[in-house]
N, C-alpha and C positions, 0 to 999 in steps of 0.2 A: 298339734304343733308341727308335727311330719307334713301336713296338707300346707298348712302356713309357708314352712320350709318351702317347700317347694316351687310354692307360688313364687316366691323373691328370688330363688335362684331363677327361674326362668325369667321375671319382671328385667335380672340382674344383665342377664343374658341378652337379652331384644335388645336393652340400652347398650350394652356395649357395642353389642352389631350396629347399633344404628349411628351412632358416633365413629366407626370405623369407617361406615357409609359415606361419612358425610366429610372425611378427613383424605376420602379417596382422591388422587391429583389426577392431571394427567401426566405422562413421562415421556420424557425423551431420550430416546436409545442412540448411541453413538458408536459405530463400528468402526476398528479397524482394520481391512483385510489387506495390511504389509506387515512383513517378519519384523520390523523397525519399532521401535518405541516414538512416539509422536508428544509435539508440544509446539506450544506456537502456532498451533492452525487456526483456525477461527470457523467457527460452523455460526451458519447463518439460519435463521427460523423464521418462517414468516408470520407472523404475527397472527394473520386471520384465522390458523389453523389452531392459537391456542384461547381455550374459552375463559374470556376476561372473567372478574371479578365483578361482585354488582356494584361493590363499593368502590371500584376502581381504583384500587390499591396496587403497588409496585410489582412485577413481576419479581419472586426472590426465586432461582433457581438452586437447588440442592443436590449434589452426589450423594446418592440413593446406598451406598454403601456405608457413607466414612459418615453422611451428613452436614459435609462441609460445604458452605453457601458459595458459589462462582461469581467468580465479576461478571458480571454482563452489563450490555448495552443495548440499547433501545435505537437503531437511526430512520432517518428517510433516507430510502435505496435510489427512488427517481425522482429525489426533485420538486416533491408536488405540497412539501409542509408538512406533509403526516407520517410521522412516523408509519416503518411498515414493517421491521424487521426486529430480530433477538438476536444480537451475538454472543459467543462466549467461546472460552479457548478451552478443550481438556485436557490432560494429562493421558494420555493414553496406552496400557501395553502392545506391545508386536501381538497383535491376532485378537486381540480385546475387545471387549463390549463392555461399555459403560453405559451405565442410566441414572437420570435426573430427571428429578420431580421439580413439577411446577409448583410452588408457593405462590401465594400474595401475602406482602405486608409492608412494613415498612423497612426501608434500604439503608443505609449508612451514611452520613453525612458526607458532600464530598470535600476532597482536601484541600485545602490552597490552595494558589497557583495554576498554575497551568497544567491541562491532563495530557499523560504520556504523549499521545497519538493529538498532534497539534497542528492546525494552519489556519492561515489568514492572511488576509490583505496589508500590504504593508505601503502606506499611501506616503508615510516620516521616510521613507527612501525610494522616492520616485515613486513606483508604483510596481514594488515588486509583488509576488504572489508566494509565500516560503510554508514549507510543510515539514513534517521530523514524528521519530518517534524516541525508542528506549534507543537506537543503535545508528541512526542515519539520518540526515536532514539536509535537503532540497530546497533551490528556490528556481522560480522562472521569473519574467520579464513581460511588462503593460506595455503599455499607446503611450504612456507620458514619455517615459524612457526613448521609445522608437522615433516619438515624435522630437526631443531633445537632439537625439543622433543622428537624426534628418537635416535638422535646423544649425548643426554645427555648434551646440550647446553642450559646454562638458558636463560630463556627467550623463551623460546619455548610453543608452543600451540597443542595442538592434540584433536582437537571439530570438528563436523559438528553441534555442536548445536548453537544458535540462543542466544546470547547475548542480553541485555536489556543494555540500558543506561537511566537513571533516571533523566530525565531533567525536570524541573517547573519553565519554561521561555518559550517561544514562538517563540523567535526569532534562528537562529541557531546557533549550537554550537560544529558541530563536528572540525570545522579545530581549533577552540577558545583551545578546550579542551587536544588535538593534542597537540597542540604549550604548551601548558600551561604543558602537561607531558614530552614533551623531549626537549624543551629548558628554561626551568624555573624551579627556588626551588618550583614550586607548583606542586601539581598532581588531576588529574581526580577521586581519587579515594577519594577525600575532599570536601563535599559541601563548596562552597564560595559564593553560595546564588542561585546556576544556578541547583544544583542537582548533580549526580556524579553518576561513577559506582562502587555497589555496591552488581552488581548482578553478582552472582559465576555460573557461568557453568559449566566448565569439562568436564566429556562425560558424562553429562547429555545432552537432547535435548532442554535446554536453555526453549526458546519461539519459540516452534512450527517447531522443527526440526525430520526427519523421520526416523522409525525403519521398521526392517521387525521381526515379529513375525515368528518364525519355532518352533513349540511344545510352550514347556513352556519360549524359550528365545529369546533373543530379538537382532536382527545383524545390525549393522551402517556402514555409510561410514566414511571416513576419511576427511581430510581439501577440502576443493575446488580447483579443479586444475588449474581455468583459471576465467578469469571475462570478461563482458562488457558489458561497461553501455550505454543504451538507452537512457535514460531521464531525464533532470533536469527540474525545473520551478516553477512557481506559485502555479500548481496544481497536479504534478504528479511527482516523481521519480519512475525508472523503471531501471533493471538491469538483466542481466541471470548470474549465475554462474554455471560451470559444475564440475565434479569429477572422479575420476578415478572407472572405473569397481570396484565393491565389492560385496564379499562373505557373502550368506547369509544359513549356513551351507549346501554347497554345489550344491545352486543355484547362478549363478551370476546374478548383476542384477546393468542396466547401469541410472544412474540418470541426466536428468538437470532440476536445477531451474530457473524460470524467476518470479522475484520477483519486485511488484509494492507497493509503498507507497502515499495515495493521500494525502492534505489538509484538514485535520480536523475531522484526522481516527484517532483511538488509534489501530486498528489491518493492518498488512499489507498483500497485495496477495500475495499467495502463487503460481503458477503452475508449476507444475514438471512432464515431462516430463520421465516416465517410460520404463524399458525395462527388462525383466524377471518376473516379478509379476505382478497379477492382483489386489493386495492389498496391502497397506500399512498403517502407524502410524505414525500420527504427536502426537508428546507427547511434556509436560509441567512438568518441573521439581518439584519434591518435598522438594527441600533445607531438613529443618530438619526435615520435615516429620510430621509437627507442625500445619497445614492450614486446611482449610476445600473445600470438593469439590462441584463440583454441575454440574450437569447431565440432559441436555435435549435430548434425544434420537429424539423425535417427530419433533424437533426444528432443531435438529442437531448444537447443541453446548456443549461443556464442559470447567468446569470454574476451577481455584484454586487460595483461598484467604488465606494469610498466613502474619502470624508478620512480619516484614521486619525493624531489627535494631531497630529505633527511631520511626519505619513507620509500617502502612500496604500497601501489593501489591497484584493486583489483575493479576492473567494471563487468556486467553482465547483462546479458537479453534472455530471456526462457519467454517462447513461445508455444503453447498450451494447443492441443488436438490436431497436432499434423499439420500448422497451418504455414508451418516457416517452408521458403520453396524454394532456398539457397542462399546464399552471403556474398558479400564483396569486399577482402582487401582495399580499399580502394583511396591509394596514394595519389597527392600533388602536389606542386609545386607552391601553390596558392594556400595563402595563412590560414590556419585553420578549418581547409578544407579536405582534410584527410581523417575520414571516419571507416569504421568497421562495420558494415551494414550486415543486417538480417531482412530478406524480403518475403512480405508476409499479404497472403492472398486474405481477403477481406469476405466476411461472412455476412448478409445481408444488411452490407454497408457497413459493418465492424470490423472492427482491426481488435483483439483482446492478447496483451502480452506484457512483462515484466521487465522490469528495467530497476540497476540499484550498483552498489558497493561496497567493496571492504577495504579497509583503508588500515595496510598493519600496525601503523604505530596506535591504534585502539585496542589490540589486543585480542580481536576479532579471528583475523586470520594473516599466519605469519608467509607463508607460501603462493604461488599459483596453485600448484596442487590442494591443497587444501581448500581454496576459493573459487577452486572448479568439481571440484567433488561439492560444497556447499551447490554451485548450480546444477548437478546432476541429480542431489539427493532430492534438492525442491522441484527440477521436471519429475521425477517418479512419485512423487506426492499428488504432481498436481495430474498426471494420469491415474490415480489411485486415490479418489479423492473420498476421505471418511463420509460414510454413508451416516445419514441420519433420518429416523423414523419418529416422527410423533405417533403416542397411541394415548 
């Protein structure tokens, strides 16, 4: 009986081991190395490095501590159809290290509606392009628009600048606000408790749209000539728009954008995509010329805080590794052409920087200071950026 015994405890043993074996994932390690506590980042994984399933079942990622499953999102990074990446946000302490195990199975149904992090083509109003997530939402301007305000057609648009829409709700609301301007007596341009647009662009550069300085003046492009969107989801929208060749006294010079918005950003990415210059200007409009600036060269951010109607609004730029190589005040007398430039040297043909807002009556942020400290805390992040290890 002793011999028997024994036999099954070890039989009992191997199985166990071998099921432990076979339960083994792989993980992923998430550092911290700032005294800060972190949330809202988004760490990006690239796909190839983790080893699918054969059954080719859902990636379900798990906090290796608590066991609690993360949202994550699956996108394509370049454009080419296939997905390539893993996102996910963590929670993370000052000086922390988190790990999470790769799972496969099956994920959650998704919700309703439209997911936090949203854009698309909006063809039912010209041909705008609008984007948003839990806390901000954007739109830019097509060829139909440009081609109307050529043609002395109302209702025409002639911007490449960067639109705000002023929302202080969470949930979204671009297709809501849509429907509520071209099929209903209401309009977008009326808070009914959600926030409204309120913010004028023209051929100013809105929030974060680019100029080429020659001498003392300043050359833009014209509407976007084409779009397509990457990405929608929980945690990331993502989108390129391109434009026709433009003249920058005498220089041409060919642009595209690929423009990402994450979960629980007030700024969104910028990367554009150069050709003829090795420098460029994301600038931020000065409406009445009424606001106050603020200037970290060191940091590589610039801020503009200004009355806003009933409100105040803050706008920002945080340019990312040194690349920002000075600003311009830069007043006139001419509508709408008085923007706050950041001039940023261009990295083999890239331009990569941040652009966004806090608008106080959301609740977001009631100060300048507080929505200049907001873009100081996000440059030290984005120099300090959470390391991440697959093993």
């Amino acid at each position: 009986m002793k011999s028997f015994s024994s036999i099954l405890v070890v039989l009992i043993t191997v199985f166990t081991i071998s099921c432990q074996e076979k339960t083994v994932t792989q993980k992923i390690l998430v550092e911290n190395t700032m005294n800060v506590e972190r949330a809202f980042e988004t760490v990006s994984v690239d796909l190839s490095v983790i080893k699918t399933d054969t059954n080719s079942a859902a990636i379900v990622l798990k906090e290796s501590e608590t066991g609690e499953v993360m949202t994550t999102q699956e996108v394509d990074t370049d454009g080419d159809g296939l997905v390539d990446a893993l996102l996910f946000q963590p929670e993370i302490g000052a000086n922390e290290i988190k790990t999470y195990e790769v799972h496969f199975g099956n994920t959650e149904a998704e919700t309703e509606g439209d997911p936090a992090c949203y854009s698309r083509f909006v063809p039912e109003r010209t041909d705008d392009y609008a984007w948003e997530n839990n806390r901000v939402a954007f739109r830019t301007y097509g060829p139909v628009a440009q081609k109307m305000k050529e043609d002395g057609v109302k209702g025409g648009t002639l911007s490449s600048g960067m639109d705000a829409w002023l929302k202080r709700v969470d949930y979204p609301i671009i297709n809501k606000w849509y429907k509520k301007e071209l099929e209903t007596d209401g309009s977008y341009h009326k808070d009914d408790g959600e926030g409204l647009d309120n913010f004028h662009v023209g051929i100013s550069r809105g929030v974060g749209g680019i100029a080429k300085k020659v001498d003392t003046s300043y050359h833009i492009s014209k509407n976007f000539t084409s779009w397509k969107t990457l990405s929608t989801g929980p945690i990331r929208t993502s989108f390129i728009l391109r434009y026709a060749d433009w003249d920058a006294n005498g220089k041409t010079i060919s642009e595209e954008k690929k423009i990402s918005l994450d979960y629980g950003q007030n700024l969104s990415r910028f990367e554009i995509t150069l050709k003829g210059t090795d420098t460029i200007s994301a600038g931020l409009t000065l409406h009445e010329k009424d606001g106050e600036i603020g200037i970290n060269q060191e940091n590589g951010w610039v801020s503009y805080w200004e009355p806003h109607e009933d409100s105040e609004l803050g706008t920002g730029i945080v340019i990312p590794d040194d690349m920002m190589t000075g600003h311009d005040h830069y007043v006139t007398n001419k509508k709408d052409d008085s923007n706050l430039y950041a001039h940023i040297k261009t990295n083999d043909q890239k331009v990569v920087y941040y652009a966004g807002f806090g608008w106080k009556k959301s609740g977001q942020f009631s100060t300048q200071t507080e929505w200049e400290a907001y873009l100081e805390e996000f440059a030290h992040k984005l120099q300090n950026p959470l390391q991440v290890t697959v093993i």
